[in-house]
N, C-alpha and C positions, 0 to 999 in steps of 0.2 A: 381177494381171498388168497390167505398162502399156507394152505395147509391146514392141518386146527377144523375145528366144526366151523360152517356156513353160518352165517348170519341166518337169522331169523326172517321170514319175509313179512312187509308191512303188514299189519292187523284192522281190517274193514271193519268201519262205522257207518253208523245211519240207524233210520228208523226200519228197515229193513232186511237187520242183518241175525240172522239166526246162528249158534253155537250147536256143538252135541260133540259130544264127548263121551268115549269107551272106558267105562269105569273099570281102572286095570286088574286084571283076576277075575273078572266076574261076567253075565252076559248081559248087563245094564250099560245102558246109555243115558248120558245126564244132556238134558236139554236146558239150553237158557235162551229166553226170547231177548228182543230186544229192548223189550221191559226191563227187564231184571229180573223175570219172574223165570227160579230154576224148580224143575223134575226130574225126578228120575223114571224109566221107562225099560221096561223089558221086550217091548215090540215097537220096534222100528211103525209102522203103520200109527198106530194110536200116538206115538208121538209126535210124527207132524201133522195127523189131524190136531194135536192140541197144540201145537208151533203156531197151524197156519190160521186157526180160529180166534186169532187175537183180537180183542181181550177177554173172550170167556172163559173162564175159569185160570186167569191167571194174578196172581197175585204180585208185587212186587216186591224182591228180597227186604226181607226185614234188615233196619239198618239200627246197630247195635247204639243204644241209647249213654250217652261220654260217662265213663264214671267220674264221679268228683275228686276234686284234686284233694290231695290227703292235708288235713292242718296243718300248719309248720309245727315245729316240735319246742315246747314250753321250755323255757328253762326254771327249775323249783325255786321258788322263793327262798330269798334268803333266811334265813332262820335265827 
């Protein structure tokens, strides 16, 4: 490093690895397990009782279903 902002440090995976996140301006913390399954929580306690009770009451993020590709565009028949 020479100067300038610091690299990022590696980012842990696994079945084990839990997220939470300070939603900025506000006093919510967003949880995501390592389902996929994200909350939001306003008390720290109730959220890693639902972190650590996995999988009750978690769902996994909804994954946005492809929109179809557009026609190609006709050219008018001749006339």
């Amino acid at each position: 490093m020479s100067g300038g902002i610091p690299e990022a440090p590696p980012v842990l995976g696994g079945d084990r690895v839990y997220r939470i996140h300070w939603v900025l301006g506000t006093d919510r913390l967003r949880a995501v397990c390592h389902c996929g399954s994200e909350r939001i929580f306003e008390d720290p306690v109730e959220l890693w009782e639902w972190l650590l009770a996995h999988p009750d009451g978690h769902e996994p993020a909804a994954v946005p279903a492809p929109s179809p590709e557009p026609a190609p565009a006709r050219e008018p028949a001749p006339a």
